[in-house]
C-alpha positions as CSV (number, residue, x, y, z in Angstrom):
1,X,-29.3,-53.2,-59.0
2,X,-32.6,-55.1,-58.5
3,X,-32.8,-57.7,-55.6
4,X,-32.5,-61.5,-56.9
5,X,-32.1,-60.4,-60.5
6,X,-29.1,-60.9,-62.9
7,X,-27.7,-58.1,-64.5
8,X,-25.5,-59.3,-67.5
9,X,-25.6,-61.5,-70.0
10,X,-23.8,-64.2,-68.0
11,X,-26.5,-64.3,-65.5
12,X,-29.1,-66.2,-67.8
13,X,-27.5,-69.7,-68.5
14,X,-26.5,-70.6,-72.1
15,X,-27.6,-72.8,-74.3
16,X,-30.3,-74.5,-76.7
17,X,-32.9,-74.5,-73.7
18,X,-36.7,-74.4,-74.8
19,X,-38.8,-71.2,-75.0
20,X,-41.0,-71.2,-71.9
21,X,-44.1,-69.2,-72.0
22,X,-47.3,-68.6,-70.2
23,X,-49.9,-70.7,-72.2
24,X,-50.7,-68.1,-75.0
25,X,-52.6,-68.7,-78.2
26,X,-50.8,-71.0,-81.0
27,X,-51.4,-71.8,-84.0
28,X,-51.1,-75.1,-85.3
29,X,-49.8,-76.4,-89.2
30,X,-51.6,-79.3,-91.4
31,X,-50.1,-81.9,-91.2
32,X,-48.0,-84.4,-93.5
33,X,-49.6,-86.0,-96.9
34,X,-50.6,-89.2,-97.1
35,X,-51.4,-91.8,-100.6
36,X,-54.7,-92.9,-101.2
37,X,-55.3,-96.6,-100.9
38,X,-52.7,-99.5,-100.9
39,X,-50.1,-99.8,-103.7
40,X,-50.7,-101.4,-107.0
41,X,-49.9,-104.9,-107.4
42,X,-47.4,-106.4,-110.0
43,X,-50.8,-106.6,-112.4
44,X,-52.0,-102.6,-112.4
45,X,-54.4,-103.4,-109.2
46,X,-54.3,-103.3,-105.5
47,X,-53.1,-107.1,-104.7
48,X,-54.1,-109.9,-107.3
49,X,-57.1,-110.3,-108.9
50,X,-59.1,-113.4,-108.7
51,X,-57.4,-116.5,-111.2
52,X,-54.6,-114.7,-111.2
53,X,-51.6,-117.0,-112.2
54,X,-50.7,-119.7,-109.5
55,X,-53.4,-119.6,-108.2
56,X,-56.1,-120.8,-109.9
57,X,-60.6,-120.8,-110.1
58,X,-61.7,-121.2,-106.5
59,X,-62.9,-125.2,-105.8
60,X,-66.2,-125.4,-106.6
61,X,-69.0,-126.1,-103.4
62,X,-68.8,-129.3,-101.7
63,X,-72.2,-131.6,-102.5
64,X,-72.3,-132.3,-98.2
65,X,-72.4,-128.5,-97.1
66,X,-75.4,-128.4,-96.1
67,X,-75.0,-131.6,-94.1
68,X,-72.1,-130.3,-92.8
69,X,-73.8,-127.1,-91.8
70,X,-76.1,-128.9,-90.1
71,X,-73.8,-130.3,-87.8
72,X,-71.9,-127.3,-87.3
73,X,-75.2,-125.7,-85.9
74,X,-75.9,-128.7,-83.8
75,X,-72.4,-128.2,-82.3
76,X,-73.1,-124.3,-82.3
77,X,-76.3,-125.5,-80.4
78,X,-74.4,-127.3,-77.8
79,X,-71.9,-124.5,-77.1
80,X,-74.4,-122.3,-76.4
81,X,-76.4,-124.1,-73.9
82,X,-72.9,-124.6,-71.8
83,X,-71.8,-120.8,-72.4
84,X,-75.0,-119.3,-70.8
85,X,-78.4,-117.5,-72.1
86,X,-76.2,-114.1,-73.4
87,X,-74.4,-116.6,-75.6
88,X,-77.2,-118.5,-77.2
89,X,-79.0,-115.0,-78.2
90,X,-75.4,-114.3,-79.3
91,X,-75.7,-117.4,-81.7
92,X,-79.3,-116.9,-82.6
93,X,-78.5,-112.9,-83.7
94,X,-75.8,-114.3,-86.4
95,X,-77.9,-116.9,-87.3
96,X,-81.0,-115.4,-88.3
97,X,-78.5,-112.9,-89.7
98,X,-77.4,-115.5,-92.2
99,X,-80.7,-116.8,-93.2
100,X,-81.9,-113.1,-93.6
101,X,-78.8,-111.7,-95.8
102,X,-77.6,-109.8,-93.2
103,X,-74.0,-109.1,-91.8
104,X,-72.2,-112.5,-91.4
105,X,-69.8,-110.6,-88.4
106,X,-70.1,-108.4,-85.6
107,X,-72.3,-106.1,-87.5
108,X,-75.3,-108.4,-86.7
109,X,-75.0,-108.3,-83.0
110,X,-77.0,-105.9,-81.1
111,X,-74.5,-103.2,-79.0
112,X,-74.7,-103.7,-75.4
113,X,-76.6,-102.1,-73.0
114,X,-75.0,-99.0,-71.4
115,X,-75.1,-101.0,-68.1
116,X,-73.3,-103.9,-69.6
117,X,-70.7,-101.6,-71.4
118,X,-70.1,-99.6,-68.3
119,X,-66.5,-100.5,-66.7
120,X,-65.6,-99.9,-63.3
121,X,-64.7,-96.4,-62.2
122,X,-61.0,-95.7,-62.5
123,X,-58.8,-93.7,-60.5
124,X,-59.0,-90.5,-62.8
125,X,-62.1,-91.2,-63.6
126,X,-62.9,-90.8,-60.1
127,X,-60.5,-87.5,-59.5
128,X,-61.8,-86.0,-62.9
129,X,-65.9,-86.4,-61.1
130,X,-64.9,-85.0,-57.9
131,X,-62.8,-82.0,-59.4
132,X,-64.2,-80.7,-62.1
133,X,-67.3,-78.6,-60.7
134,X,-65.0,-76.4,-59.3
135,X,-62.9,-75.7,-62.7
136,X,-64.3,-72.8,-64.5
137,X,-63.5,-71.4,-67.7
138,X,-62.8,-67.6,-68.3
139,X,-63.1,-65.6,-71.2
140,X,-61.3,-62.1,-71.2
141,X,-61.4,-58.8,-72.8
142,X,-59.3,-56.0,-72.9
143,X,-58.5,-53.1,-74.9
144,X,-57.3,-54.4,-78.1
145,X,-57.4,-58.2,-77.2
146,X,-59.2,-60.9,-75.9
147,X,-58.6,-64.4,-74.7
148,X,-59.6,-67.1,-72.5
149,X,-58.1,-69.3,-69.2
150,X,-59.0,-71.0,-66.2
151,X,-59.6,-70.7,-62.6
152,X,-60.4,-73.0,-59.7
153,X,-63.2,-72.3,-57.3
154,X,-61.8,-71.1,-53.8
155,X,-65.1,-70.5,-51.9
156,X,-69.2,-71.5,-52.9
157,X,-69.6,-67.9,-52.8
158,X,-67.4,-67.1,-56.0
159,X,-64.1,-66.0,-55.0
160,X,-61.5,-67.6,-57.9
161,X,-58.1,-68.4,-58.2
162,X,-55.8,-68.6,-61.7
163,X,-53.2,-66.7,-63.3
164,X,-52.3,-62.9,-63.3
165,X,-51.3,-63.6,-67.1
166,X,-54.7,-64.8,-67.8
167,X,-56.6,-61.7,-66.1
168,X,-53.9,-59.1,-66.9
169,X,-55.5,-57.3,-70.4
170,X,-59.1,-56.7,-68.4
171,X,-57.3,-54.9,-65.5
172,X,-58.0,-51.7,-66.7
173,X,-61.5,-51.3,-67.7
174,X,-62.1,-54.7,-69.2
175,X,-64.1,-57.6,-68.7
176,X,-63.7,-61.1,-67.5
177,X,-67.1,-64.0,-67.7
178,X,-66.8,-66.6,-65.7
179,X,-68.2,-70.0,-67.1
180,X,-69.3,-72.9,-65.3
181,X,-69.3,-76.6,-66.0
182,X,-73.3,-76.5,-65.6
183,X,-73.1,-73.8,-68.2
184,X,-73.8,-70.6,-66.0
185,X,-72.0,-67.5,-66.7
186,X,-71.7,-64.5,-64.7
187,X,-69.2,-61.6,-64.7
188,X,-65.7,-61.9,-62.3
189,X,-64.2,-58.7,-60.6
190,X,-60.2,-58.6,-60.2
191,X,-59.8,-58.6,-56.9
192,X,-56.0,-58.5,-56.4
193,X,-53.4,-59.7,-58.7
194,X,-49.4,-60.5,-58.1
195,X,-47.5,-60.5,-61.2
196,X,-44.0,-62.0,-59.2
197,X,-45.8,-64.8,-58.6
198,X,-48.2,-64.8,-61.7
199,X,-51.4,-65.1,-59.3
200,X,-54.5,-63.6,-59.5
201,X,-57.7,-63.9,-57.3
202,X,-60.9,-62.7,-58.6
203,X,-65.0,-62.8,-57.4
204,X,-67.4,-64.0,-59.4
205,X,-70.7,-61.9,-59.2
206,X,-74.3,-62.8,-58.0
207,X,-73.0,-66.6,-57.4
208,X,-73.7,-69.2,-54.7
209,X,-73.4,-73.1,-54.0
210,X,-70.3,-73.8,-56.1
211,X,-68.1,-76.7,-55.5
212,X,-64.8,-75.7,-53.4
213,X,-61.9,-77.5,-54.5
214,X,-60.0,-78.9,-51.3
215,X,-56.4,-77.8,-51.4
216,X,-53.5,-80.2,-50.9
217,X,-49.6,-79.8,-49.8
218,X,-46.6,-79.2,-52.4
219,X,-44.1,-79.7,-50.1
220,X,-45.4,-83.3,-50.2
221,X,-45.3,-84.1,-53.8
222,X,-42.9,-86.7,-55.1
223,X,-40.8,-86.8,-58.5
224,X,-42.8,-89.9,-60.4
225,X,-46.7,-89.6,-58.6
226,X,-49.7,-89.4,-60.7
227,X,-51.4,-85.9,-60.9
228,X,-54.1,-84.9,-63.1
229,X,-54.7,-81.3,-65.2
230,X,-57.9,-79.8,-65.7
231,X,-58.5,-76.5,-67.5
232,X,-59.7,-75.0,-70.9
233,X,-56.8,-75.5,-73.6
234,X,-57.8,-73.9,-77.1
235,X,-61.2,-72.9,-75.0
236,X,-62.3,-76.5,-75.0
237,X,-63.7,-76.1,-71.4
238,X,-63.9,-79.1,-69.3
239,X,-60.6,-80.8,-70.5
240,X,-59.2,-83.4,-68.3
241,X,-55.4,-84.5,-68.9
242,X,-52.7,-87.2,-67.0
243,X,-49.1,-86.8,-66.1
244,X,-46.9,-87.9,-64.0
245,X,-44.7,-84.8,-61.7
246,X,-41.7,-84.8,-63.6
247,X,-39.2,-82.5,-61.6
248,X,-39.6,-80.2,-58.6
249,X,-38.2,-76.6,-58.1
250,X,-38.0,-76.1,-61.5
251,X,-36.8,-72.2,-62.6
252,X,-39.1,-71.0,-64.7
253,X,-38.9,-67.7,-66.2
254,X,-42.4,-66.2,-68.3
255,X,-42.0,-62.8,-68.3
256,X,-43.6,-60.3,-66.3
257,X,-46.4,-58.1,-66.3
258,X,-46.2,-55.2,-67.8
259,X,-46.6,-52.4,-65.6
260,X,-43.9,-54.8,-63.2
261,X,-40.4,-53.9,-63.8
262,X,-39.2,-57.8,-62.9
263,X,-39.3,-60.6,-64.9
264,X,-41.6,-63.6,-62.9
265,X,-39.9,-66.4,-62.3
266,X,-41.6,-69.3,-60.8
267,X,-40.0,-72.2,-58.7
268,X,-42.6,-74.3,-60.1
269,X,-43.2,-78.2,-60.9
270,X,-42.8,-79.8,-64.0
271,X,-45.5,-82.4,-65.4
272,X,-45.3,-84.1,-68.5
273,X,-49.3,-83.9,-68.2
274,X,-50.7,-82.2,-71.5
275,X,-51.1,-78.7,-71.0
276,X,-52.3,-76.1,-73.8
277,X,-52.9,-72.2,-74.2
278,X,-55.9,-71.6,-71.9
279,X,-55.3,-74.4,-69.3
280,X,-53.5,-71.4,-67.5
281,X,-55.1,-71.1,-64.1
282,X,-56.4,-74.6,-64.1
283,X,-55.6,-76.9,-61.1
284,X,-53.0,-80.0,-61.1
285,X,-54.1,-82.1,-58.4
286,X,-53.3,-85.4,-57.6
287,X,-54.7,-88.6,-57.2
288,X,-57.3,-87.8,-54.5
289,X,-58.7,-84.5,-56.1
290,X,-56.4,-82.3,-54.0
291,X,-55.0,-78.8,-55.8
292,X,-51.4,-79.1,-55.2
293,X,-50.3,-76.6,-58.3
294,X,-51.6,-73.5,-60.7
295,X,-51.4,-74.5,-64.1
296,X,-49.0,-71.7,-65.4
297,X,-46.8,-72.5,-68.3
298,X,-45.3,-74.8,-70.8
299,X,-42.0,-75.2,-72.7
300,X,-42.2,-74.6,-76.3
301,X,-39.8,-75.5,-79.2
302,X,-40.8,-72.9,-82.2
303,X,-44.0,-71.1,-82.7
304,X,-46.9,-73.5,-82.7
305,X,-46.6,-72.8,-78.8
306,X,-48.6,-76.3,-78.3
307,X,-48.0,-79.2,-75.6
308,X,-44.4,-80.9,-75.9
309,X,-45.0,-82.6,-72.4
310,X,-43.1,-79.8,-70.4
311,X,-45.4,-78.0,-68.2
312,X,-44.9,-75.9,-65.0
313,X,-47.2,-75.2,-62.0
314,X,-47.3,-72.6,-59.0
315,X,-46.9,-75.3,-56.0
316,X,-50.0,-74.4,-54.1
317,X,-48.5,-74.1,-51.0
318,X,-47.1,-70.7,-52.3
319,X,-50.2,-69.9,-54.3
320,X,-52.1,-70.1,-51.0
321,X,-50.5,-67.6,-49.2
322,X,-50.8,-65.5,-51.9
323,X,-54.2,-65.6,-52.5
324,X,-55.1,-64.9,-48.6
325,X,-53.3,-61.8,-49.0
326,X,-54.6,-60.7,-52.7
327,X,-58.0,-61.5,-50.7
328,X,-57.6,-59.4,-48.0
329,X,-55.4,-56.5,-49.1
330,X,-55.3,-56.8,-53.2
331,X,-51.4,-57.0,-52.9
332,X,-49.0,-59.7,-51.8
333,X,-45.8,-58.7,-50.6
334,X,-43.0,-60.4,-51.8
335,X,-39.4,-62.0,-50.2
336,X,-35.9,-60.8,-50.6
337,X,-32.3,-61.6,-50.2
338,X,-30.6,-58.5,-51.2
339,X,-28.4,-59.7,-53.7
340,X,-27.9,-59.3,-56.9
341,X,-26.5,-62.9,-58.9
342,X,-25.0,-64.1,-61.6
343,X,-24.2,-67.7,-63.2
344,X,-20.3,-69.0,-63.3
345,X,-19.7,-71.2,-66.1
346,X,-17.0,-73.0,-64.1
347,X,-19.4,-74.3,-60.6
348,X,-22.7,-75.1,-60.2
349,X,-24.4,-72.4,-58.0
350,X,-25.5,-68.7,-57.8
351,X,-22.6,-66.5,-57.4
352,X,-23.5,-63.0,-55.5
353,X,-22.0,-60.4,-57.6
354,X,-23.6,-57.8,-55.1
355,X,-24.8,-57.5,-51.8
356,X,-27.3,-54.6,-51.2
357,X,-27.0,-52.5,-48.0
358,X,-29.0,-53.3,-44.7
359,X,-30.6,-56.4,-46.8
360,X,-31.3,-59.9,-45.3
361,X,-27.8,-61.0,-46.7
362,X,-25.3,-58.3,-45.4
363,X,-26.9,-58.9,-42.1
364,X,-26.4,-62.5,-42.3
365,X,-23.0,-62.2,-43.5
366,X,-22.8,-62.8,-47.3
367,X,-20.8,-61.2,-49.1
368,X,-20.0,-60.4,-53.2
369,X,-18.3,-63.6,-54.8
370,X,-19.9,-65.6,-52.6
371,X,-21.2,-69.0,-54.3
372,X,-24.7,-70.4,-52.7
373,X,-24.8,-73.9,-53.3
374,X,-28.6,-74.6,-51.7
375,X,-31.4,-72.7,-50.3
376,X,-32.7,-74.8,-47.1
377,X,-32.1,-77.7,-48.8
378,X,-33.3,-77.3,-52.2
379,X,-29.7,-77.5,-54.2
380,X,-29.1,-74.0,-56.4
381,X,-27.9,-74.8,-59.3
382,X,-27.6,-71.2,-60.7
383,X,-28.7,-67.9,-60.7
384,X,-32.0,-67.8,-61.5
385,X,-32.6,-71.0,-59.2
386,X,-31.7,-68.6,-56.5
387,X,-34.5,-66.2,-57.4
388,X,-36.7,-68.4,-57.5
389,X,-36.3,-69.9,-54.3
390,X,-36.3,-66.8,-52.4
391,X,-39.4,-65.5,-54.3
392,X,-41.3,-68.7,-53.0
393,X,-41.4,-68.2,-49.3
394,X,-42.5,-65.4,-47.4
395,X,-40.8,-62.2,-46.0
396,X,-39.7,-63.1,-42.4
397,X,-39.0,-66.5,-42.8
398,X,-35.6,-68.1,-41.5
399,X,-33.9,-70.1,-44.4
400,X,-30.3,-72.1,-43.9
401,X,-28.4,-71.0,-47.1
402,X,-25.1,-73.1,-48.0
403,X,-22.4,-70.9,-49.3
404,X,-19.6,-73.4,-51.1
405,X,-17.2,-72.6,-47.8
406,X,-20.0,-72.0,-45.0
407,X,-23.4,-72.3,-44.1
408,X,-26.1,-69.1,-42.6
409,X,-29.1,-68.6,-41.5
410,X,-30.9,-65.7,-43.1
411,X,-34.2,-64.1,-41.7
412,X,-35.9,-63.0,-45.4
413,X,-37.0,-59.5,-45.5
414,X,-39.7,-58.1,-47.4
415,X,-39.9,-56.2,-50.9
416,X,-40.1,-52.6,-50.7
């Protein structure tokens, strides 16, 4: 039995739940028809026609307009001189208009000046500046397939962070360009991947001077604050997107790679921020430009595969530790329990069906039928929550696990 991993049917909870993916292509359907022009009115044209019954010839001109016309200017005049300079050459752009033929309306005014129309920076405004020289798009070839991703720029010598997913076909022989948001290109070497976690880090070649992305804390993120996503959905490089975080320690499950023998779960953070195939590997930050997650994946309701508003990221506090060690050594090793787990139908929580020999568990005392209840203080609501939460930290941390009738304290040990 495989640590952390459910081995029936009952172990993966039932239910309509969304399809949850890595960002993949998807293809997207016209959309609905539409009629041409307004109805017909009750007399075979749109609306009624001029002396149309009940309502009679238009008056003819009074024999005082331009009198009248005159005094409206004179007032016009006046109005002017007390709004200011910008309005009088307002007023004398529509009225030369009028004497000329020209548009009676706003067509007639000159546009303003780019230093007039410019408004004050906003917050994202500001985030979306300061972040997105260090987003890069990659494009990816492999033996039978191509596609394309993100990354975000670890060090001003080239070393790159994004998604195992995104890198995985050019692992074997293939190709990945990195492209930059001046427009610079230049190839990227794999230099470790980790498909339990879905991270990869890679090097792109004969680069210098890029722009560092400064890292922030998960642990500190709040349900309800303001992040940003930034990536290259549908290979539209440069793409800037808002959200808001809407849940935490979310269980995500998108598959594995496919020389693992484990489905990847993630323990990941939701965002209704729009995120589309190829923002994979992109950075969610927040407010002050600060990476706190890996664009990874989205929910999905049928086959389109587009943005529904249901998005997970790698919290970068785990993403970190994996890339120093991807860096380093081109492997990350990985934390177990020992356990094998399945869902109850009856309780919330991750019941241990198995406990595997000389594991973290059995020397901290849990036993088969156990029910854990919360994972140092991050409630487990089922089985796969459990996984999850292990496979975030790292092997030889001590983690307080609540079992329904008791609480332990488990030293995590490392995957094999």
């Amino acid at each position: 039995m495989a640590n952390e991993t459910p081995d029936d049917p009952d172990a993966t909870p039932t239910g309509p739940n969304p399809r949850v993916t890595p960002d993949g292509a998807g293809g997207y359907g016209a959309g609905p028809s539409y009629p041409a022009g307004p109805p017909p009115g009750p007399y075979g044209t749109a609306g009624y026609p001029l002396g149309s019954p009940g309502y009679g010839p238009p008056p003819p001109p009074a024999a005082s307009g331009r009198r009248r016309s005159a005094r409206l200017a004179a007032l016009g005049l006046v109005g002017a001189v007390l709004a200011g300079g910008i309005g009088g050459a307002v007023g004398y752009s529509l009225a030369e208009s009028r004497s000329t033929g020209g548009s009676t309306g706003v067509l007639g005014v000159p546009l303003p000046s780019v230093e007039e129309a410019a408004l004050p920076a906003g917050a994202v405004e500001a985030v979306a500046e300061r972040v997105l020289p260090g987003v890069v798009q990659l494009r990816v070839e492999g033996s039978g397939s191509a596609g394309e991703g993100s990354a975000l720029v670890l060090s001003t010598d080239g070393l790159l962070l994004t998604n195992n997913h995104v890198v995985e076909a050019a692992a074997n022989r293939g190709r990945v360009t990195a492209v930059f948001q001046n427009g610079d290109t230049a190839p990227a070497a794999i230099v470790g991947r980790d498909p339990s976690s879905d991270l990869a880090v890679i090097r792109a070649q004969g680069v210098s001077g890029l722009t560092a992305l400064e890292l922030g804390n998960s642990d500190a993120v709040r349900v309800g604050q303001q992040v940003v996503a930034f990536g290259s959905p549908l290979g539209l490089g440069g793409t800037v997107t808002t959200g808001i975080i809407s849940a935490l320690n979310r269980p995500v499950s998108v598959g594995g790679d496919q020389e693992a023998s484990e489905a990847t779960v993630l323990n990941a953070l939701q965002t209704d921020a729009a995120i589309n195939p190829g923002n994979s590997g992109g950075p969610l930050v927040d407010m002050e430009g600060r990476v706190i997650g890996i664009n990874s994946a989205i929910a999905t309701t049928g086959q389109q595969g587009g943005s529904i508003g249901v998005g997970f990221a790698v919290p970068i506090n785990q993403a970190k530790r994996v890339a120093e060690e991807l860096e380093r050594t081109g492997k990350a090793s990985r934390a177990v329990l020992g356990v094998t787990v399945g869902n109850d139908p009856q309780v919330s929580g991750a019941r241990i069906q198995g406990v595997t020999p000389g594991s973290a568990a059995e020397a901290a005392g849990i036993k088969a039928g156990d029910l854990v209840i919360a994972f140092d203080g991050q409630r487990i609501l089922a089985g796969d929550g459990l996984q999850a939460a292990v496979r975030s930290r790292a092997p030889g941390e001590v983690v307080d696990i609540q079992l329904a009738d008791r609480s332990v304290s488990v030293t995590l040990g490392a995957a094999s």
